[in-house]
N, C-alpha and C positions, 0 to 999 in steps of 0.2 A: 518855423522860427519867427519870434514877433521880433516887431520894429524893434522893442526896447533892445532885447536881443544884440540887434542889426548897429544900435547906435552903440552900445555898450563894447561889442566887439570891435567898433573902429574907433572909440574914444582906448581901447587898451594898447591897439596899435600905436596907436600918436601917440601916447604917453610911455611906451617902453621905447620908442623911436627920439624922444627928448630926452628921455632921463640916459641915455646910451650917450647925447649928444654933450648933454652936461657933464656926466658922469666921466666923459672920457677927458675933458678938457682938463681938469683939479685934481688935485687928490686929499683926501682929509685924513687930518691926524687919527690914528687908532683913537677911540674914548676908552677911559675905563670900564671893564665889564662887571658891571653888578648880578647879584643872583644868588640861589640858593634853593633848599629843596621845599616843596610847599603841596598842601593839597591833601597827602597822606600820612598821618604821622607814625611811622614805625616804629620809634621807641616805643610808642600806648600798646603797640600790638605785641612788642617784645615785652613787656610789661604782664602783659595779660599772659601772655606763653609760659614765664615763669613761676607768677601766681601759681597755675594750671599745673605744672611742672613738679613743684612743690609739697601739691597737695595740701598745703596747709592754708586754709582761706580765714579768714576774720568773720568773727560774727556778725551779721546783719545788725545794724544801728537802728533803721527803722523797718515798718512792715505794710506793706500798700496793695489793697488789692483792684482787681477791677474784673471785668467777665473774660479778655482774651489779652492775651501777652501776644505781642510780636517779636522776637530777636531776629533784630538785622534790619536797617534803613537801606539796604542796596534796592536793588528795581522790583526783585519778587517781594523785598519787605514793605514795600510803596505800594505795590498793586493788591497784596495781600488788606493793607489798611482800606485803600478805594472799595475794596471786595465788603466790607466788612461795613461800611457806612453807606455803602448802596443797601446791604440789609437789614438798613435800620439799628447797626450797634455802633454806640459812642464810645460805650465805656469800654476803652480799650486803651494798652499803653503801647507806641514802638522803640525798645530800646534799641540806639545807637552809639556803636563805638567813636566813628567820630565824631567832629563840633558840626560837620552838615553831613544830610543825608545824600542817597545817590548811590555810591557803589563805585563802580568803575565806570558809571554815567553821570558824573559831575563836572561841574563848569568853576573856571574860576575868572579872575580880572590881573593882564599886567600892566601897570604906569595906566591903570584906568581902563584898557581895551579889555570886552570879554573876548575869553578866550577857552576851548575843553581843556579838561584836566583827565580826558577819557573819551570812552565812545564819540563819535563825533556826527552821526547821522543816521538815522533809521530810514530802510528801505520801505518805498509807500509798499503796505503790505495786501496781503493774498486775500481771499476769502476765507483760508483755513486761518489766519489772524484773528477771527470775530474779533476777538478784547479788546485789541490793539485796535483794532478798526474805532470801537466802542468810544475808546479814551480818545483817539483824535476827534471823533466826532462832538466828542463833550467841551474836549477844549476849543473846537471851532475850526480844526486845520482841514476838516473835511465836510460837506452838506451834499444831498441831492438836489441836482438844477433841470429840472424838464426828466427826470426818470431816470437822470445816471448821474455818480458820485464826481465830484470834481474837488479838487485841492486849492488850498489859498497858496495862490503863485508863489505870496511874500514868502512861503516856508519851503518852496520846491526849492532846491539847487541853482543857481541862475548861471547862465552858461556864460563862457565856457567853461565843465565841468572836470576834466579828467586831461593831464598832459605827461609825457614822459619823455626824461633826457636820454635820447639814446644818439652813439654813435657823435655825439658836439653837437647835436642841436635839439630843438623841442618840438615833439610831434603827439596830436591832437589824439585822445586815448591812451590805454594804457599796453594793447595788445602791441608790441613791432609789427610795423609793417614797413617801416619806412627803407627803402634800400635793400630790404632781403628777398631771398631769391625763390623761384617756383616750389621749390621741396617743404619749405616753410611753410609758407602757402597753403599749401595743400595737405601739409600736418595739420594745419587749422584747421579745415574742411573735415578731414577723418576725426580730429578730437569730436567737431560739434556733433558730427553724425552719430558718434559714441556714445552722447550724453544721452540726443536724440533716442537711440536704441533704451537705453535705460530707463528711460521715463514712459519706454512704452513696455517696458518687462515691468515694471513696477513703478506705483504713485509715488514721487516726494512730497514732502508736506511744510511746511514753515509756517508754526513750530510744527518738529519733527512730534512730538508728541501725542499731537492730535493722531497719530496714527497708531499709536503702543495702544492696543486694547484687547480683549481675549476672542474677538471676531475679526481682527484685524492684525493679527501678531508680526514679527518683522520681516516682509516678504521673502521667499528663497532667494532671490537674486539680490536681495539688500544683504543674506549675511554671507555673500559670496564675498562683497564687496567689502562689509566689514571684517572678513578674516586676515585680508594683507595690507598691506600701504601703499598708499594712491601714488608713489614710485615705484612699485613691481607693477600694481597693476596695468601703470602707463606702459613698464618694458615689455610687458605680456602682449599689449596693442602696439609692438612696433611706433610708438610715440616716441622718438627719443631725438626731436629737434630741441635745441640748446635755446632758440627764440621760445618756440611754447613751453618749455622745462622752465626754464626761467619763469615766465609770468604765471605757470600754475604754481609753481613753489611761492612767488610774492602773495597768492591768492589762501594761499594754505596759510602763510604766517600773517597775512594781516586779519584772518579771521579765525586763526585758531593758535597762533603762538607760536605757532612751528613747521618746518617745511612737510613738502611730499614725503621725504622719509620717515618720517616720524607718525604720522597721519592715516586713519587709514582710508581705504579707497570710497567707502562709502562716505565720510566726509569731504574727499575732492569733490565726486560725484555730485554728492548735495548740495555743496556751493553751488551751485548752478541749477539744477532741476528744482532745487525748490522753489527758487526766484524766476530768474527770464532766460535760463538756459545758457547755450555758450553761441556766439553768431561769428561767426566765420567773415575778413572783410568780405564785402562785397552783398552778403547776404542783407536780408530786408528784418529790422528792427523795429518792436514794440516798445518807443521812448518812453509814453505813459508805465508798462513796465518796468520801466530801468530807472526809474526816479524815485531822486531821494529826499528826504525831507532836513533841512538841518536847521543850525540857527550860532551867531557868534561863539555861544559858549559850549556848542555840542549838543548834548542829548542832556547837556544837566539843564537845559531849559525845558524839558520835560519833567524832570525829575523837583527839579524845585516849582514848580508848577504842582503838582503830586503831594509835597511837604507844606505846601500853605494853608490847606488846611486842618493840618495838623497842627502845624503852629497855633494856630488860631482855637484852636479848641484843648489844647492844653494835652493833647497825647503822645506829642513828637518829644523824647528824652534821649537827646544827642552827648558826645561826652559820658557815656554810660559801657560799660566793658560785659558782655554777660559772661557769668564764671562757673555756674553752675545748673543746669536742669534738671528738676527732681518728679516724676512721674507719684502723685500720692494716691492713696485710696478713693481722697476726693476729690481732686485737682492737680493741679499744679505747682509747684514752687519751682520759681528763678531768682536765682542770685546774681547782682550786677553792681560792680563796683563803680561807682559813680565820680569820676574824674576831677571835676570842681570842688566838692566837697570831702575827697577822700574816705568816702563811708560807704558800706554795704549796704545796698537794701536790696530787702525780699520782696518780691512781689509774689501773690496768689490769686491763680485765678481757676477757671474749670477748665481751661484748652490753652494750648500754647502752638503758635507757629513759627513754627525752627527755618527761617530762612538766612541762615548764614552759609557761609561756604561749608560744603562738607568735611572738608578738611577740620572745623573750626566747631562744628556742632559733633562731629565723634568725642569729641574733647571732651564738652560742654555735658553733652546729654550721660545722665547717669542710667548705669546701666541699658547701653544702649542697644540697643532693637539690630540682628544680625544682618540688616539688610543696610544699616547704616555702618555697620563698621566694615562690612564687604566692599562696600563701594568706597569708602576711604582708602583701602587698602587698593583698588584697583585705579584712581585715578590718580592724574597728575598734571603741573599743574605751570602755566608758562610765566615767567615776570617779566612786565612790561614797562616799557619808561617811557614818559613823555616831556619835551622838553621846549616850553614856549616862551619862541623868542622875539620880543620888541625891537624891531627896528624904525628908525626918528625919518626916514624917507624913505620912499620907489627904492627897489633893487634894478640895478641895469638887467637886460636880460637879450638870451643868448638867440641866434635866428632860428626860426621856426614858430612855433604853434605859439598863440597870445597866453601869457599868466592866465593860471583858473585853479581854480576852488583848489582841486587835489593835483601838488606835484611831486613827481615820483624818480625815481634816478634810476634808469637800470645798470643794475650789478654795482647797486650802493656800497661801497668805501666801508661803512661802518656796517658791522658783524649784526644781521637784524634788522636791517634800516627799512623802513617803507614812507618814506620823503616826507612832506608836509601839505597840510593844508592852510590856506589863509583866512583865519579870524575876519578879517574884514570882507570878506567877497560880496556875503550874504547882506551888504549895504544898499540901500536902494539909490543912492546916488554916486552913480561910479566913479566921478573925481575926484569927492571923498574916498572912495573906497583905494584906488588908484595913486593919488597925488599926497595923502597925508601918512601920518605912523601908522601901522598896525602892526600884528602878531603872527608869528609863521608857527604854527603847531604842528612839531615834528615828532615823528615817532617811530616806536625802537621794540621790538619782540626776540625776548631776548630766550624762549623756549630753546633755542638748539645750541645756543653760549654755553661753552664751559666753565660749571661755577659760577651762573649769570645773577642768580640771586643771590651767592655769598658776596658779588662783586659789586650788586647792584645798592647791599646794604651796607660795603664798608667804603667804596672808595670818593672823594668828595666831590662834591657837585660842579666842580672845575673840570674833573675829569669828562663827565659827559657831556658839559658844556663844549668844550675842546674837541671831541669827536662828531659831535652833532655840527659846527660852525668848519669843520676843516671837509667834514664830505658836503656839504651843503656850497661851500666856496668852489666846487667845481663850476656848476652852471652858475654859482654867484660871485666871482672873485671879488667884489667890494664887501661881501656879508661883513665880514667881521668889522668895517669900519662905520658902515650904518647898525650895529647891532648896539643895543645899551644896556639892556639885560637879559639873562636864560633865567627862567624858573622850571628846576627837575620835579618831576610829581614820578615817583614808584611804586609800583606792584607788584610784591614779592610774589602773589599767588592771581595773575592776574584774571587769568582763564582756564581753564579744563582743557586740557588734549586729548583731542578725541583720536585714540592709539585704535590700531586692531583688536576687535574684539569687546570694547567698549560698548559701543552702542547695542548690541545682542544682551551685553551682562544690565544693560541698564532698563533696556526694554520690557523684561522680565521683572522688575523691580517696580516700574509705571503700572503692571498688570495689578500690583495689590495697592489696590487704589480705592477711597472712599468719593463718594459725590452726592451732591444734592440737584437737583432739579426744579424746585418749585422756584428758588431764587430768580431776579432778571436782572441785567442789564441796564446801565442806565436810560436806551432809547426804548425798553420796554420790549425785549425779546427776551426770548427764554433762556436761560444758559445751560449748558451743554454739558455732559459728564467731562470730567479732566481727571486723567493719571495724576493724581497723586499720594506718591508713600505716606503712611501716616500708622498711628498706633492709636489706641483707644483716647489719647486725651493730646497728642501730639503730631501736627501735619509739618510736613518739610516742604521747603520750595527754595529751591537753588536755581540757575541756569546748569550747576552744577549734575545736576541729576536730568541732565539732557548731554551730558557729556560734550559740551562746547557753550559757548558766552557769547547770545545775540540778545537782545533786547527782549523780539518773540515771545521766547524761551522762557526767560526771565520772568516775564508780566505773566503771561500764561499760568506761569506755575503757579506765580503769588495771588494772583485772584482764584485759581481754583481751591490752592490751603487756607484763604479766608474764607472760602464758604463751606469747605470741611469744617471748621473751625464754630463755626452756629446751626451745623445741620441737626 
């Protein structure tokens, strides 16, 4: 633990020790709440459904071509582009639905603060990460110092990292421990030895991908795991304490949409064996493994970091709908209705990369290829909301563990809930970070809601306002008087649920895979074959077709279908 650390940790003390002090003396009048929904615009997408729906498209107004089309500005259609200018091609277009790029990895600003509208942090990654590794080292979050990799602090997590309301007060992590008794305890110990065992019956990988190949297919004991859900197979192992039940099911929905039931066991599983395992208290922890990289606005500061130079070179075409993919004798045509100007245009090129959701490209791609409409049919798919709220002061706060980055409620009020993080943490001056407004970005996975994305798209943004401020008012009862605005950002299709059976049906699909070799790397390493589906003039890259939504996943895919895409 460094000094700064040491000082930051007792300047948060005294400052929730005052603001308790102030806080309790006055009370102030409710303000008005401002808000509304921002970030994703779902009518564009309903828009585009209908088109689609229809069948009946408008004729192209103009006709534009260039050497590779991308559909989809999310992470693989970002990484795809990066892929694509490392090997030397310009001429390329990325069409985007919306007005910025990103995906479910973008950032926005409210009353001025950055704040995510998404993903919120990338885990420092593996060695089975190369790309990922690649891209941080380009943008500078990473360098070698005396023979080993080191991180720029400013982007690591600054402590304290992880707090959870349990039981009336706040205690330091997310696992319980506080007050519970031997049998708990010691279900901890048996989960981690569990994982333990499984990482020694077989490799995890992050991304899992790197391991789908036809010398390396999905281990016996991986699709043991993949056949049930990560709740039988917990009941199979006599797991069945209410503290560990509880926090593997928050760990299922905040990375995959949906609880242990839904989920299957090779997904619990992997949460953790692919990363830094599961540590039981008491046991001895590799921090450097458990660190995360973030930044005010999330992972969209990665992500518009990725889009600049697009911008800048004239191939980033945001506000663009694709409607149509047509596989020709000699290319390609895409059809994409262009939102600003209300007109069609065709683009043609020789290759195209289908990185939109799969859900989204069965649509799109004409006559499309059985392994794309299989997998449409077999996945599914969670809506998530995100809901960041400005408050104009310090929240008082309850005893126990000092405010940090991620706060979490256990057995959250609201159907979904997995608490908030604060926009401001990642400040380098604590009193600012601490004493002035910032943004609680709170979030909601609403995979096991019934109805959750009919709900999620009709009912108005007062409503979520209102559920997010009344569970949040447990450990904060002043929220709603310091609060001044919610801005809702939604995700009808926010992530892939990785159900039983899934990852088997998918890995088999990774196996008919194109690659090139000669291509590198921006630090001038060789790149590696990567599973990706593709067809003679068309590669795909989804997170989708890894059957769950990590970043990994995402980047992974999109740079290996951009080098599909020139081989």
């Amino acid at each position: 633990m460094t000094a700064w650390t040491l000082q930051r940790r007792q300047f948060v003390t005294g400052a929730t020790a005052l603001a308790a002090a102030v806080l309790g003396g006055c009370q102030r009048a409710t303000p008005p709440l401002d808000g509304g929904f921002t970030g994703i615009d779902m009518a564009r997408g309903h828009q585009l459904r209908d088109l689609l729906t229809t069948g009946r498209l408008p004729d192209p107004a103009v006709v534009r071509r260039a050497q590779v089309i991308i559909a989809g500005g999310g992470v693989a259609g970002l990484a795809a582009a990066r892929s694509l200018r490392l090997a030397g091609v310009e001429d390329f277009a990325l069409l985007e639905l919306e007005d910025t790029p990103g995906g479910n990895s973008r950032g926005g600003a409210v009353n001025g603060i950055a704040c995510p509208q998404g993903a919120h942090y990338l885990p420092v990654p593996g060695d089975d990460a190369r790309e990922v590794q690649d891209l941080l080292e380009e943008l500078g979050l990473r360098r070698r110092v005396s023979g080993r990799w080191q991180y720029d602090e400013r982007h690591l997590c600054h402590s304290p990292q992880e707090r959870l309301f349990f039981d009336g007060e706040w205690q330091e992590g997310l696992l319980p421990v506080q007050g519970v008794g031997d049998a708990t305890l010691a279900q901890y110990r048996r989960f981690a030895q569990a994982v333990d065992a499984q990482i020694r019956a077989a490799r995890f990988a992050m991304p899992a991908l790197t391991l789908w190949d036809t010398k390396h297919p999905l281990a016996p004991s991986h699709q043991v795991l993949d056949a049930i859900t990560f709740d039988k197979w917990l009941a199979q192992e006599g797991l069945d304490d209410a503290h560990l039940r509880w926090y593997l099911d928050y760990c299922c929905r905040d990375d995959y949409g949906a609880g242990a039931d839904r989920v299957s066991a090779w997904a619990g599983i992997h949460y953790f064996a692919s990363r830094h395992g599961f540590h039981a208290p008491g046991e001895a922890v590799d921090e450097a493994r458990e660190s995360v990289l973030t930044w005010p606005e999330g992972n969209g500061w990665i992500t518009q970091r990725l889009a600049e130079p697009l911008r800048a070179g004239g191939q980033l075409r945001t506000g663009t709908s694709v409607l149509r993919i047509t596989e020709t004798r000699h290319g390609v045509e895409v059809d994409a209705f262009n939102h600003s100007t209300g007109n069609v245009e065709r683009w043609q090129a020789p290759r195209c990369v289908v990185a939109l959701p799969v859900l989204v490209a069965a649509r799109v791609v004409q006559s499309p290829p059985a392994f794309l409409t299989g997998a449409a049919q077999r996945l599914s798919w969670a809506p998530w909301l995100v809901a960041n709220i400005h408050i104009d002061s310090p929240l008082a706060d309850r005893p126990g563990a000092a405010p940090a980055w991620d706060n979490v409620l256990y057995a959250d009020p609201t159907a979904g809930g997995l608490g908030y993080v604060n926009a401001g943490h990642q400040r380098l001056d604590p009193r600012a970070a601490l004493t002035g407004p910032t943004v609680l970005s709170y979030y909601q996975a609403l995979g096991d809601v019934p109805d959750g994305r009919q709900q999620l798209a009709s009912l108005p943004w007062q409503h979520w306002a209102d559920a997010v401020l009344g569970a949040l008012s447990v450990p904060h009862p002043e929220l709603r008087q310091r609060a001044t605005r919610v801005d809702i950002t939604r995700y009808g299709h926010a992530m892939a649920i990785p159900t039983p059976g899934l990852v088997q049906y998918l890995s088999k699909i990774g196996l008919q895979r194109r690659y090139i070799k000669r291509k590198q790397l921006s630090n001038g390493e060789q790149n590696r074959p990567i599973p990706t589906p593709a067809t003679e003039r068309l590669s795909f890259a989804h997170s989708d077709w890894s059957g769950y939504s990590v970043f990994e996943e995402a980047f992974t895919r999109g740079h290996g279908a951009g080098l599909v895409s020139v081989g």
